[in-house]
N, C-alpha and C positions, 0 to 999 in steps of 0.2 A: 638699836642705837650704836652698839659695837659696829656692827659691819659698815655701818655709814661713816665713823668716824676713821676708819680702815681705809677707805676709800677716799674719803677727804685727806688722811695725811698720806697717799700714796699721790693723791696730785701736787698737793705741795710739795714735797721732797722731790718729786720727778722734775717739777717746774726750775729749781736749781741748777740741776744738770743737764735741761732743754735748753735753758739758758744761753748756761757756758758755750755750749756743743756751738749754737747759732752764732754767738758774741765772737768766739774762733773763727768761726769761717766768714763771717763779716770784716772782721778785722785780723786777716791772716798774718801781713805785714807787723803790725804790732807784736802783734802773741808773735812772732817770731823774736822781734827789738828784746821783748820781755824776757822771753827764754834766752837770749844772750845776755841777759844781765843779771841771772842766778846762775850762770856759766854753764849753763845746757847748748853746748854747740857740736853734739853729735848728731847723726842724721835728722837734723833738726826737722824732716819733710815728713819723713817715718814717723818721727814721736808725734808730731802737731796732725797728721793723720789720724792713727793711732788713737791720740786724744781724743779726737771728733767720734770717731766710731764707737771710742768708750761710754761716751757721754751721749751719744743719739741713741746708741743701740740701747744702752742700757737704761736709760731714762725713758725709753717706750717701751721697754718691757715692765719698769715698776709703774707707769703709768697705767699700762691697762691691765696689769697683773698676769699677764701672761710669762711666765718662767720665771717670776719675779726673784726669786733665789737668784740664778743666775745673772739676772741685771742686775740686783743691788751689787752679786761679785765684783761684776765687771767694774760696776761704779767704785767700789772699793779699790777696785786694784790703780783707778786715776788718782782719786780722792785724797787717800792714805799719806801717797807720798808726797805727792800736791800741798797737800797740809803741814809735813816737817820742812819741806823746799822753802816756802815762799812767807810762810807766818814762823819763821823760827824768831821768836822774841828776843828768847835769851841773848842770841848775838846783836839785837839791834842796840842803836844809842839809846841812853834812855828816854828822847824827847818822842821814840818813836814805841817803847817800850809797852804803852799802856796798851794802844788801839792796836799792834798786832797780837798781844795776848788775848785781847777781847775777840778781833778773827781767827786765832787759834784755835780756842774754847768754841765758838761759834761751828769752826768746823769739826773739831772731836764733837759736838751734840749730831752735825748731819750725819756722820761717824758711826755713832748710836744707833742714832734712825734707820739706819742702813742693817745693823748689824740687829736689828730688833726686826726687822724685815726680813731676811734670811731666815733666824733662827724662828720665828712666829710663820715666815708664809703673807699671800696675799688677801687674804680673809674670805670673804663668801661673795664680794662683788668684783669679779673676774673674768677677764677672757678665758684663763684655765676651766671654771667652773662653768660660764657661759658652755662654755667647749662640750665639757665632759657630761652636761646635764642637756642638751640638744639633741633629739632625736633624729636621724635621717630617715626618712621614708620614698 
């Protein structure tokens, strides 16, 4: 039952950042509008790349558990600061105060997840394990 539910939240948590990744490059124009209105107007081509690759690459890696340490990193390294940029509460007014604490907290939990992934590993149903338990003949 362990290793199934391993599996199940490795899809769900991947599903988040499959997401993002597509909603980016669907909507390239906006997510750019977006990021010039948390005043991210450095190589804004490179970051919004950048982000795409963070979010595809590593979100297929924790999806099928191949290197999955390394993809949730990666995820981390978008996620992280994604999370103080855009849900920082404390500066909003308060009519907006509640519902970005609630995405805040929502994202420290992916946050977790992530970091519960790393330090645990991708469990027993895996491409790494597919991989390593495969005979070639």
């Amino acid at each position: 039952m362990r290793d199934i539910t391993d599996l199940i939240g490795r899809i769900f948590l991947s599903a988040i950042f499959l997401f993002e990744a597509f909603d980016t490059m669907l909507y390239f124009d906006k997510t750019r509008a977006t990021m010039e209105q948390y005043g991210l107007t450095w190589n804004q081509d490179f970051m919004l790349y950048g982000a795409v690759f963070l979010l595809l690459v590593g979100g297929i890696m924790v999806l099928l558990g191949y290197r999955s340490t390394l993809g949730a990193i990666m995820l981390l390294m978008y996620w992280v600061p994604i999370t103080f940029m855009v849900h920082d509460f404390w500066n909003q007014p308060k009519d907006q105060m509640r519902l970005q604490s609630i995405l805040f907290m929502k994202d420290i939990a992916i946050i977790g997840g992530l970091l519960m992934l790393v330090g645990k590993g991708s469990g027993r149903y895996s491409m790494k394990r597919l991989l390593a338990t495969t005979r070639v003949k």
